[in-house]
C-alpha positions, 0 to 999 in steps of 0.5 A: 500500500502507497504512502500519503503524499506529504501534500495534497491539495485540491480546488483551494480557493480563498476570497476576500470580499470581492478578490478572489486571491487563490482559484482553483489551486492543486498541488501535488508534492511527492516524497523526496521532492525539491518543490518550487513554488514560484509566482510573482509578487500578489500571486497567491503563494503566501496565501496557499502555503498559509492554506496548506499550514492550516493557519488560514481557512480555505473558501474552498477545497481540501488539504491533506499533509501525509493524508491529513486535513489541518482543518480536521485533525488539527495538531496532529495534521502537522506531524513531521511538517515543520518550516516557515511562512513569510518569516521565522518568528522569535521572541527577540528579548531572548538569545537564539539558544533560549528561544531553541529551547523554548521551541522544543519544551512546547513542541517534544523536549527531548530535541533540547538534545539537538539544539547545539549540533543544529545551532553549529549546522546554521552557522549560528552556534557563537551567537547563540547567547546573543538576542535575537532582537539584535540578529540580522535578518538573515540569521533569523532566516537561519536559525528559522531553519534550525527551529525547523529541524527540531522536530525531524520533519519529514516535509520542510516547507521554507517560504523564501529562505535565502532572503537578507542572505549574502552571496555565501550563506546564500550558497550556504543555504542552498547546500543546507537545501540539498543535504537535507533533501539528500537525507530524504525530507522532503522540500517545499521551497517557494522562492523569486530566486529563479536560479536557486530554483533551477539548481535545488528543484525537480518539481516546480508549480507557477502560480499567476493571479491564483491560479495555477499555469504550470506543474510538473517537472522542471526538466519538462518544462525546460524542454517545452520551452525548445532550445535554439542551435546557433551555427558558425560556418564556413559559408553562412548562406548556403549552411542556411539554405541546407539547413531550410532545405533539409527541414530545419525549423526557424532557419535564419541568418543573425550576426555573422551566424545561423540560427534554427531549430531542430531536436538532437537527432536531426541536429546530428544528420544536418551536420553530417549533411554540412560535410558532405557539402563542403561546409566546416562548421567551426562552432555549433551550441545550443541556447537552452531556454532559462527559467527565467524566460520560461516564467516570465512567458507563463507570468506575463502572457494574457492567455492561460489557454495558449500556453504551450504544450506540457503545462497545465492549467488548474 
């Protein structure tokens, strides 16, 4: 028998008043996934991650964590899920290692017995005596992910994690990330960071004015975005006109260059069909499209029922 996905949500809706901020949302995260919750600012994700936590009450639709409903069995939803919503909140008249302790005299205290190995993961162990009230933001952010890990959890949801970090704890994070998701937690991480996204995630969701444009894998949607092979050439216009004649698709010439498309396969018998007419190749590459352009085309486009094939509305 098939465990319980660690999230599961159908049709979630939340309105206020006349604004309907999340419509119709499903997300599906597997176990062992790096889940990326993507959207622009205003788009819903707070408001469904708050949803997902049981903090606010869904206008519609239904949640499940490891098969439990927030709403229904209550604390007990939320065993093995730990994390953070917009930012970790602490008491600030009181040091880092204090609050820890707080934390898990509430919650299970016999993860008092972590605190120091989770304090020296977070980089944070020197400034543990320290007040929180007088800790950047981004050791906030790190030491709300050691409060996290008290409990052991086996879905970490972190809304924006690496926010006030410099380029290295940024890095830091990220491999904090990574190890972590190597242990088996499973990761829902919703960032803006696009390229922190590439590198961590293989699932991704996009949301745009509540609704959802995309889910599935990363690489897919990478792929459906089609990739464009740049070609420098001994004789540009006629490897263009070879190109054309042999099927190529979007054949032109730019810059000194020949630009088109084609899958790898056909890619390997244009080559070959270049020799052959005497042609040398001097530089052949391939622009991928990033995740940044794919967002933006999904964010920005006014017409949810164009979007290419692969992606999925909700």
């Amino acid at each position: 028998m098939s465990q319980p996905a660690p999230v599961s949500a159908r049709g979630l809706v939340k309105t206020y008043g006349d604004i309907v901020a999340v419509d119709h949302v499903d997300l599906a995260v597997d176990a062992g996934d790096v889940f990326g919750y993507l959207g622009p600012n205003g788009a819903g994700k707070t408001t469904s991650l708050r949803m997902l936590l049981g903090l606010i009450r869904p206008t519609a639709g239904r949640v499940e964590l490891f098969g439990r409903d927030p709403l229904v069995d209550g604390a007990r939803a939320l065993d093995g899920v730990a994390g953070f919503v917009e930012e970790p909140r602490f008491y600030p008249y009181m040091t880092g290692r204090r609050n820890m302790r707080l934390l898990a005299d509430y919650d299970e205290p016999r993860s008092r017995s972590r605190i120091e190995g989770l304090l020296d993961l977070v980089e944070l162990r020197d400034r543990g005596d320290d007040r929180v009230g007088g800790y950047s933001h981004g050791m906030r952010q790190r030491l709300g992910i050691a409060a996290s890990l008290l409990r052991e959890p086996r879905l970490l949801l972190l809304d924006e994690p690496t926010t006030g970090l410099d380029p290295a704890g940024m890095r830091d994070m990220r491999r904090l990330v990574q190890r972590l998701a190597g242990e088996g937690i499973t990761v829902l991480l919703s960032s803006h960071l696009l390229a922190e996204v590439e590198e961590l995630c293989n699932r991704v969701a996009i949301i745009r004015k509540g609704r959802i444009v995309y889910q599935g894998s990363l690489t897919e949607l990478k792929q459906a975005g089609g990739q464009v092979w740049r070609l420098q050439a001994t004789d540009v216009d006629r490897a263009r006109a070879i190109l054309a004649a042999r099927g190529a698709g979007d054949v032109a010439a730019v810059d000194g260059e020949v630009r088109f498309s084609a899958d790898e396969d056909a890619v390997a018998a244009l080559t070959v069909a270049l020799g052959q007419a005497g042609i040398g190749i001097t530089r052949l590459t391939a622009d991928v499209a990033t995740l940044e352009e794919l967002f933006l085309e999904l964010t920005e486009t006014e017409d949810l029922e164009e979007q290419a094939p692969g992606k999925v509305a909700a």
